[in-house]
C-alpha positions as CSV (number, residue, x, y, z in Angstrom):
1,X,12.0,0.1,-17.8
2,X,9.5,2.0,-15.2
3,X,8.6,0.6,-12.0
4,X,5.1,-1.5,-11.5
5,X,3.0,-1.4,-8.2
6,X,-0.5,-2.6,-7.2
7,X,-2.0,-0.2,-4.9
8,X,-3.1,-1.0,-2.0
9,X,-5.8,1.4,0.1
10,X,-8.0,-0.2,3.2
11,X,-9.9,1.8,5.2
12,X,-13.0,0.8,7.8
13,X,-14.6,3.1,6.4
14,X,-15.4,3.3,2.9
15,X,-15.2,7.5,2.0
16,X,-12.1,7.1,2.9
17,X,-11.0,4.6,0.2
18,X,-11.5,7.1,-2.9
19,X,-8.8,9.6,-1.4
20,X,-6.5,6.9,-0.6
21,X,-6.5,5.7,-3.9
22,X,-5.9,8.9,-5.7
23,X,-3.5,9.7,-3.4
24,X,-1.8,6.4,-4.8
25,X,-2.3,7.4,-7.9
26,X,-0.4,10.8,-7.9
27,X,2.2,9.3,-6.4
28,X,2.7,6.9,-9.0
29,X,2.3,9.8,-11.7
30,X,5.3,11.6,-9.6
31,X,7.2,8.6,-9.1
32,X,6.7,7.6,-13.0
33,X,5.4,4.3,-11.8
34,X,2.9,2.3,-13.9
35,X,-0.3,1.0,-11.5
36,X,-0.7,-2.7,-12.3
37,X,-3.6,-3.0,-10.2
38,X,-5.4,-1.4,-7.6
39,X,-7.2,-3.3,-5.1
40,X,-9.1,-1.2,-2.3
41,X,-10.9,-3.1,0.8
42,X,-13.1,-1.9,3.6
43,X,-11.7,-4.2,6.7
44,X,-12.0,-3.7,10.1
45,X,-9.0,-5.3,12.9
46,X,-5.6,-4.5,13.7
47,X,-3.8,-7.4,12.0
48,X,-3.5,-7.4,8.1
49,X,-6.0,-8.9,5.5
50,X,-5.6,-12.2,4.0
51,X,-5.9,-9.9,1.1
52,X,-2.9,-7.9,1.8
53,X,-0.8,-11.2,2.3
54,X,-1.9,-12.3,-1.4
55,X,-0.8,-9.0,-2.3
56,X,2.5,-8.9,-0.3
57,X,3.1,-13.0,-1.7
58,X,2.6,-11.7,-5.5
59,X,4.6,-8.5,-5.4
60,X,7.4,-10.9,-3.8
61,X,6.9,-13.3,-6.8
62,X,7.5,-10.5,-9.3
63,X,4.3,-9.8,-10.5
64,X,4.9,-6.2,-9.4
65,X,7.9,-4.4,-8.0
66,X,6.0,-2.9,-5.3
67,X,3.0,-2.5,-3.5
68,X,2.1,0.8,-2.5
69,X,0.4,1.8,0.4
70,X,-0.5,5.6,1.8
71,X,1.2,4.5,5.3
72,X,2.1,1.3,7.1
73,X,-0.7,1.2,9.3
74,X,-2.7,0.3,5.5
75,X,-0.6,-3.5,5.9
76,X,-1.3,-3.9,9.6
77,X,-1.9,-2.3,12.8
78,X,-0.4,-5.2,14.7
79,X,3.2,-3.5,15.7
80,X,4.7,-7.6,15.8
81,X,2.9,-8.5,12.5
82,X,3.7,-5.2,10.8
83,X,7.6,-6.1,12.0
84,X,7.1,-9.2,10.5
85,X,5.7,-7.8,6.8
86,X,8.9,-4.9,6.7
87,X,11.3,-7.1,7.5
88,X,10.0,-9.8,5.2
89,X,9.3,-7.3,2.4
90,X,11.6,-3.9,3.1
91,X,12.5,-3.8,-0.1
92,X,8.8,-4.5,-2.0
93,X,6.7,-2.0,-0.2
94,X,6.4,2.1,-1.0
95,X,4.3,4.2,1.3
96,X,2.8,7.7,-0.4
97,X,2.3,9.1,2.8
98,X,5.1,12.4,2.6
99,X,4.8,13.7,6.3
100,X,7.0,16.6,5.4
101,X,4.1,17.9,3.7
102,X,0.9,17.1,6.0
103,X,-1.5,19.9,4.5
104,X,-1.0,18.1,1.0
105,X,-3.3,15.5,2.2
């Protein structure tokens, strides 16, 4: 049975939200997992959206196997919250971002 992920893209600004979802997209295509959901927000602040914590609370109570994000800054900029979310949720969160591969994105 294929993976499931809701998508995840958040951006202050909101140009950048289109790229970040396709990039999410692709990656699922590669990845051969099926988008349940994608749920893009224009937020501003370091520390992560109440949003994202629905997101984070539903994927954890298996209404996804993941939530995908194009890099961990997406889920918080706050480097104790954003402790806090990977160690609650290592196992529930992919990030698309590939830096091996910069110029791809």
């Amino acid at each position: 049975m294929p993976r499931t992920a809701v998508l995840y893209a958040r951006s202050h600004r909101r140009d950048n939200l289109a790229r970040q979802i396709r990039e999410l997209e692709d990656w699922c295509d590669r990845a051969g997992v099926i988008a349940l959901e994608t749920v893009a927000e224009v937020a501003l602040g370091i520390r992560a959206s109440k949003r994202c914590r629905h997101l984070l609370a539903d994927v954890a109570a298996g209404r996804a196997d993941l939530l995908l994000v194009r890099d961990v800054s997406r889920l918080s900029e706050d480097p104790n919250q954003l402790q806090q979310i990977i160690s609650q949720y290592r196992h529930q969160i992919a990030i698309s971002w590939d830096d091996r591969h910069p110029s791809r994105w």
